[in-house]
N, C-alpha and C positions, 0 to 999 in steps of 0.2 A: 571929713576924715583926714587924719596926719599921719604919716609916717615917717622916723627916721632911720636911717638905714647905714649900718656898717658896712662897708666892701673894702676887700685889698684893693689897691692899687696898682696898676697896670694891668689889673688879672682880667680876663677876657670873659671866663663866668660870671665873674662879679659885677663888671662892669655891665651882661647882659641882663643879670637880672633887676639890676638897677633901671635899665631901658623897661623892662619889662614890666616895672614897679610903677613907671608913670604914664603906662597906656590905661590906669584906672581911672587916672585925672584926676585924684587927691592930690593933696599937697606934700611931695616925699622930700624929704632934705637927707643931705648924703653927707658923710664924716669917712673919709678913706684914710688904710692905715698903713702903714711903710714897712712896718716891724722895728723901726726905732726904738718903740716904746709898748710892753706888752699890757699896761696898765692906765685906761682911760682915767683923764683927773679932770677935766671940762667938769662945769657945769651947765645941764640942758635942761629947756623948760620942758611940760609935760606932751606927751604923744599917743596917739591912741594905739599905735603898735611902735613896738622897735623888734627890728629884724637887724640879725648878724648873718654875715654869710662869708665864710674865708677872710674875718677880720681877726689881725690879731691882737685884738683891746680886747682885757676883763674888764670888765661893768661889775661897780662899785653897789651896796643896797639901794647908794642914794639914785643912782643913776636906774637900775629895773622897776623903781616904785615908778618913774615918770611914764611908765607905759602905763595906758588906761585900761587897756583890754586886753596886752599877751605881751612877752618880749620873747624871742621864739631866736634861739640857735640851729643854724643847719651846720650837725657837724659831722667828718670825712671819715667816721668809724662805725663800726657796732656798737651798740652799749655793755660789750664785752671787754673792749678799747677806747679807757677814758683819755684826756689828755691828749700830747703830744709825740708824734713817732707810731701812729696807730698802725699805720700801714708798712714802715719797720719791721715792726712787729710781729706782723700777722703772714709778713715775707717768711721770717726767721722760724716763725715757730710752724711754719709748711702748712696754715688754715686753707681748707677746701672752698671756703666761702669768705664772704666780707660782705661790706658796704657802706649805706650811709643813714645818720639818724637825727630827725628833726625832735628839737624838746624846748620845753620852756625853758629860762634861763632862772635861776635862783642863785644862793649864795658861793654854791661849791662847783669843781668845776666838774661840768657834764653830769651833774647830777638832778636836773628838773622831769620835768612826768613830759612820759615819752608820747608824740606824736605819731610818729611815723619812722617806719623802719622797711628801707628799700636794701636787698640782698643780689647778689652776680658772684658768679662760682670763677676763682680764682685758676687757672691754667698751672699745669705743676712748677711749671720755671719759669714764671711770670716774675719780670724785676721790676722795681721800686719804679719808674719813669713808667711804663706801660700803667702797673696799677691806679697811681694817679691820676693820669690820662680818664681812663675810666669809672673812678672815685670823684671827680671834678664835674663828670657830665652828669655822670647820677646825680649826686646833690641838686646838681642846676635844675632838673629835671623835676627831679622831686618838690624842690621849693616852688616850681613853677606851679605845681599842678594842688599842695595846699595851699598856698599862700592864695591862690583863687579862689579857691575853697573854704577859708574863715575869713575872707575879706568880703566876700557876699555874703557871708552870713556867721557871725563871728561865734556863733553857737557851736557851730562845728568842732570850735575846739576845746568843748566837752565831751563831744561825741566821742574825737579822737583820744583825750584823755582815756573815758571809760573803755574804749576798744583796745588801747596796749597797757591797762592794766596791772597785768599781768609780766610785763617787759619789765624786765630791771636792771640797771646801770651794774657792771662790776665795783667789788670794790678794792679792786689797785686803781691807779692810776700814775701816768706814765708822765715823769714833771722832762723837765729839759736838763737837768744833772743828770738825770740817768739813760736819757738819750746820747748825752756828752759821751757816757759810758761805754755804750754800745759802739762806738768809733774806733774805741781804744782797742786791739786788737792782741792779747795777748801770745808768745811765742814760747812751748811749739803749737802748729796747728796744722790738722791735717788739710790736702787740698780742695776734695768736697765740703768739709765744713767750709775753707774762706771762699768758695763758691757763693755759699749759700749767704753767708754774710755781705757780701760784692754784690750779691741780688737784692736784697734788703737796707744796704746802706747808700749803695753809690747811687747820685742823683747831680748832676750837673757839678758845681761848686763841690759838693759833699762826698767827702771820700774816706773810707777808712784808715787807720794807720795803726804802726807800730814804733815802739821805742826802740832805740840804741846806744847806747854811751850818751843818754839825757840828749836825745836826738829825735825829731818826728818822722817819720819814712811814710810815705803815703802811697795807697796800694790803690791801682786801679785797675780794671779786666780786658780795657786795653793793652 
């Protein structure tokens, strides 16, 4: 058995599941990604699984045929929230719930047959850094607990197939132009909505703004 395996870089879930990939004692080989570059272009020989987790490379057709048995994404939304900026998102538009959802990987994004879908009820004024936090360990959690589960017995993920069925992907999806969007902060605006916006945008680096005489003004809740 081979596995190779995408993980961000430096990232602490990533990295754990990657430990966690080689307490099976297959042969797992690991490609970490930076964000430099959102589009794998390597060429890789064939693997009986490829597992993404918080990587941010799209995988090419040529690159998902090399799985023999699954190439399986774990990613940091509902299949309500495709794409990027999920949890943005789901700040902004005041969702009572969320979570995270494991699928195959095929041509489009976040659009392969669902595995598994883990859910956690959102706090009314829960911001962008708390969500995550919690959005990050689900994932880990989750991946941990399939990924054991079709690696003993790889049938399983037909089982899971035929069990979420019935699940299906939205179809918007959320690219990184319209995240960009979401920054941009139009003026006037009242103070409860840039609240709720400050909840959903600001994240470390990431801050909202506004224009002024061809000017960026960057708004934080500090």
């Amino acid at each position: 058995m081979n596995v190779l395996y995408f993980g961000r870089k430096n990232d602490f879930y990533s990295i754990s599941l990657y430990n966690y990939l080689k307490e099976f004692n297959y042969r797992c080989n690991v490609i970490w990604s930076d964000g430099k570059d959102n589009i794998f272009k390597k060429d890789i020989k064939n693997y009986d699984y490829i597992i993404c987790f918080r990587s941010h490379y799209i995988l090419k057709k040529k690159h998902i045929n090399k799985a023999r048995i699954a190439c399986i994404n774990f990613h940091p939304g509902t299949p309500k929230y495709r794409g990027i900026g999920c949890a943005n998102l789901a700040i902004i538009k005041k969702e009572k719930i969320y979570g995270t959802t494991a699928h195959l990987i095929d041509e489009k994004i976040d659009h392969g047959n669902i595995l598994d879908i883990k859910y956690f009820k959102l706090k009314p004024l829960i911001n962008l850094e708390e969500m995550l936090k919690i959005t990050h360990k689900m994932m880990y959690l989750q991946a941990k607990k399939l990924l054991k589960g079709i690696i003993k017995n790889k049938y399983n993920i037909n089982k899971l197939i035929k069990k979420n069925k019935n699940k299906k992907w939205s179809k918007n999806i959320m690219t990184r132009k319209k995240l960009e969007n979401l920054y941009y902060i139009k003026l006037p605006i009242t103070k409860n909505k840039l609240k709720d916006l400050l909840r959903g945008l600001e994240y470390k680096d990431f801050k909202p703004y506004f224009k002024k005489e061809n000017k960026k003004y960057f708004i934080s809740s500090n």
